[in-house]
N, C-alpha and C positions, 0 to 999 in steps of 0.2 A: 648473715647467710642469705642468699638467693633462695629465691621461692622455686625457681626452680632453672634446672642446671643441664643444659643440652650438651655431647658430646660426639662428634662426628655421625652424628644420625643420617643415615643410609636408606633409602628405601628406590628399590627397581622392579618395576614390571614390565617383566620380559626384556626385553630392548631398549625400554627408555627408563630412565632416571628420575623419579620425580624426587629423588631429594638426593646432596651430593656432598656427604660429610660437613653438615651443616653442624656449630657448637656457637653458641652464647648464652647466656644467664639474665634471668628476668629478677631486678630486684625486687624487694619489697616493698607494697605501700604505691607502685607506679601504678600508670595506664600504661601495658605493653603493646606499639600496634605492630602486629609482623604485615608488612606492606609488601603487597607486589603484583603484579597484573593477574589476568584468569589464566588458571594453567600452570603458576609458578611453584605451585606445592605449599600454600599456605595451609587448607584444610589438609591435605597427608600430613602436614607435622602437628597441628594439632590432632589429630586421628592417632599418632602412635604417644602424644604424649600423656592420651587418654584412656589408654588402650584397648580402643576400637580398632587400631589394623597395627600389627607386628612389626616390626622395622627390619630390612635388609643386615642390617649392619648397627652399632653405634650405642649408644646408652642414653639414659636421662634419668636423673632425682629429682623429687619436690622433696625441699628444704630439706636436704638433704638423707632422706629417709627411702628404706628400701621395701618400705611395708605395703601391703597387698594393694592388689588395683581397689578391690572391696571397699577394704579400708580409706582408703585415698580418697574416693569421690564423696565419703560423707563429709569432708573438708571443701569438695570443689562444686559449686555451680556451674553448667554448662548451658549452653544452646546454638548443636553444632549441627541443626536442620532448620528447615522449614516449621515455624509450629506446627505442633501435631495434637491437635485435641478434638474432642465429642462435639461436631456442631452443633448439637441439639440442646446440649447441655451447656448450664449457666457459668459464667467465670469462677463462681464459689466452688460449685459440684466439682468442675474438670481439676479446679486446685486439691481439692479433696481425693481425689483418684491418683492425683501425679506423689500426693504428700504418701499416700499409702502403700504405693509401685515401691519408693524410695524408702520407706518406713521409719522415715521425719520427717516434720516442720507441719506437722495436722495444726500444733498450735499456730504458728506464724501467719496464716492462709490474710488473714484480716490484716495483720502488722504488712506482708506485702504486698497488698491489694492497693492499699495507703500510699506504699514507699513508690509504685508505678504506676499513681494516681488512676486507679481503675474504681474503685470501696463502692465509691456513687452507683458502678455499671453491673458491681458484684453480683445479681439476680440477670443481669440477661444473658442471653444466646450467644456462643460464641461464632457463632453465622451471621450474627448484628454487627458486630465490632469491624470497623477500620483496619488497614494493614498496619498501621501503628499501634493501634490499639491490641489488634492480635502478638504484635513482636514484645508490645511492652508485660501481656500475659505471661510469652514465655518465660520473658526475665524474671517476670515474679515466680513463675516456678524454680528456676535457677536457683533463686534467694531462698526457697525455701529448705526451713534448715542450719539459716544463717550461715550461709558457709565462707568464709575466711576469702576466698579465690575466687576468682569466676573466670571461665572459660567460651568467649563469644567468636562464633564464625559468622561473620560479612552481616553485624544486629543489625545496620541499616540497609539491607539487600531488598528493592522490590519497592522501596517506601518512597511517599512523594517528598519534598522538600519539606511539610511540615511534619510529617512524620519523622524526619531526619531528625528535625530541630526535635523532637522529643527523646527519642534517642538518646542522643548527644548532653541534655540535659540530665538524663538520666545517670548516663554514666559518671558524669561530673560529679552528683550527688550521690551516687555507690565510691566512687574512690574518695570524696571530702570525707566520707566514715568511714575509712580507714580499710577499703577494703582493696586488694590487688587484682586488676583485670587487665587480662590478656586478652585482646581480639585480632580476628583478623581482618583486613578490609584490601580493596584494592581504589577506595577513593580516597585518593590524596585529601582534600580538604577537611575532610573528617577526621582523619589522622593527625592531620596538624592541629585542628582546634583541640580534640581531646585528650591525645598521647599526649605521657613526659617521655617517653622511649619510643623507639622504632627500629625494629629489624627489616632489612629489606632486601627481598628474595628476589632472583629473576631464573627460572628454570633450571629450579632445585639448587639452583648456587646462592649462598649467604656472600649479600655484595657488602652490606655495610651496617653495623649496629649502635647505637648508643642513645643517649639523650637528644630529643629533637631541638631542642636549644642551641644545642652542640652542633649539632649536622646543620641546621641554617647559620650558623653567626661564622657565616665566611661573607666577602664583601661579593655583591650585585656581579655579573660578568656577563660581558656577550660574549656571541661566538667565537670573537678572536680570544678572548680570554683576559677581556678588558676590563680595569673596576668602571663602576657610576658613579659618579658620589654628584649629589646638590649643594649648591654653594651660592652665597647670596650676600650684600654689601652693598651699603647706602646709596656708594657710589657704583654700580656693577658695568659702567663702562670703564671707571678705572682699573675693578676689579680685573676686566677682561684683559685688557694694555698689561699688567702686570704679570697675569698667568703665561702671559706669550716669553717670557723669562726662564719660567719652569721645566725642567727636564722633566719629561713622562708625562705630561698632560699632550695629549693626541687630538682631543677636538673640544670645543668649548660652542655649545648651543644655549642662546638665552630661550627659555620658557617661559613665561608669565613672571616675571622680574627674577626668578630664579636662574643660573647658568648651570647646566648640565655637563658635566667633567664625562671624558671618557681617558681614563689613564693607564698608566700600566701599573702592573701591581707593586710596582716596589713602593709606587705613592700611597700613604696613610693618611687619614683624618689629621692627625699629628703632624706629618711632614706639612702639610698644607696650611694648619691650623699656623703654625710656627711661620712659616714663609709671608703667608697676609701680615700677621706682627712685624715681622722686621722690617716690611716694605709700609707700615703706616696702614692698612687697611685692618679695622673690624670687621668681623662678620655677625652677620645676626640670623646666618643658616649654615649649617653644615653636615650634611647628611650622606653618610657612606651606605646605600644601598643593601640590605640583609636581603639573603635570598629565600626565596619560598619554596617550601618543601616541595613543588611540582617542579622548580628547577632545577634541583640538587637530585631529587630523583630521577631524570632526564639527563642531569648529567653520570648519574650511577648506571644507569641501566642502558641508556643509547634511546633513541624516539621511535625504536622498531618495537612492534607488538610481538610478545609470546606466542601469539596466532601463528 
């Protein structure tokens, strides 16, 4: 069963659309990352699937259950602002105030003080702390509670690169225990290091969902819509003499002893692989280009800003 289960979710104000009968399902046990530029209605859909704002149209269960919002959240961890805590006051204290708003996880305060490596800082000021420092706070409030889910809008928003990298390790060792998070972000690299999944929005329209595995392991293309592949042999001037044979190879550039194929797609590692054999040539490279989650998204969405 899906943790949770979107269905043509609708949200407009006044004249514009930020969401547009958007439906997919976040399984369980993933990193979900719904990706899309600023603007694209990533926090509206988490906002109505929390329910912080009402939805135009459309529906949504967590695992499939139709029980109170009340209910619900003592299941889910979120941090869908800015932290928001007492400068004055210590990482302990403020977790203490947020565990009693909530009315659990008073015990956990220490267990995730630990888990977002703060325990050391737990007696100072939350006016001392780093913006990483401050974000990995909030997640420990999130956690507190133990809750099953978590719920993150843009955790690395505002952080410097080493703050990212804290982040990012974070979340890796919240999903390694088994836990299901769903964020949202609009930087591509983050997304690809951390998410097994990705939905990806572009003003309020659901372009394209599934496993990021999935969504990249198409072959390398340029803009004519060409494969790459690397290709390489002892010999690679004979290699090169021989590819002039091949139907669908379009251009053949040597690199550093490797030759750079630009082909059409009907040519596969396979066809290629097979053709050097029959013609007497080994290879000892053969490399078909995966493309990276900022190409695939580039090519989902077009290179124009939401702006």
């Amino acid at each position: 069963m899906a943790i949770l289960s979107i269905d043509n979710l609708t949200k407009n104000y006044k004249s514009v659309k930020a969401l547009d009968k958007v439906s997919f399902s976040v399984p369980s046990k993933t990193v979900f990352g719904i990706l899309g530029p600023n603007g694209s209605g990533k926090t509206t859909l988490l906002g109505i699937v929390m329910d912080v704002i009402n939805p135009s149209a459309g529906t949504y269960t967590w695992e499939g259950s139709h029980e109170s919002a009340h209910d619900r959240r003592k299941k889910i961890g979120t941090l869908l602002e800015t932290p928001n805590f007492y400068h004055y006051l210590s990482a302990e204290k403020n977790l203490m105030i947020a565990a009693r708003i909530k009315g659990r996880g008073e015990a956990d305060i220490a267990k995730v003080l630990k888990m977002v490596n703060l325990y050391e800082r737990k007696d100072s000021r939350f006016n001392t702390f780093s913006l990483g420092m401050k974000q990995r706070l909030a997640i420990a409030s999130a956690l507190l509670g133990d809750p099953d889910i978590l719920v993150f809008d843009e955790p690395t928003n505002g952080l410097d690169p080493a703050g990212i990298a804290e982040i990012r390790e974070l979340i890796k060792e919240l999903f390694k225990s088994g836990k299901t998070i769903i964020m949202a972000s609009h930087i591509l690299d983050e997304v690809e290091k951390v998410c097994t999944h990705v939905a990806i929005i572009q003003k309020g329209v659901l372009k394209t969902v599934g496993p990021v595995a999935e969504l990249m392991d198409t072959p390398e293309v340029d803009t004519g819509g060409s494969l790459l592949i690397e290709i390489s042999a002892t010999d690679n001037n004979g290699l090169k003499n021989a590819l002039k044979q091949l139907a669908g190879v379009e251009t053949v550039t040597e690199v550093e002893n490797t030759l750079q194929l630009v082909c059409t797609e009907k040519i596969t590692g396979e066809i290629l692989n097979r053709f050097c054999f029959d013609n007497g040539i080994v290879l000892n490279k053969l490399n078909v280009k995966r493309k990276s989650l900022e190409t695939r998204f580039l090519e989902i969405t077009g290179k124009q800003s939401d702006k």
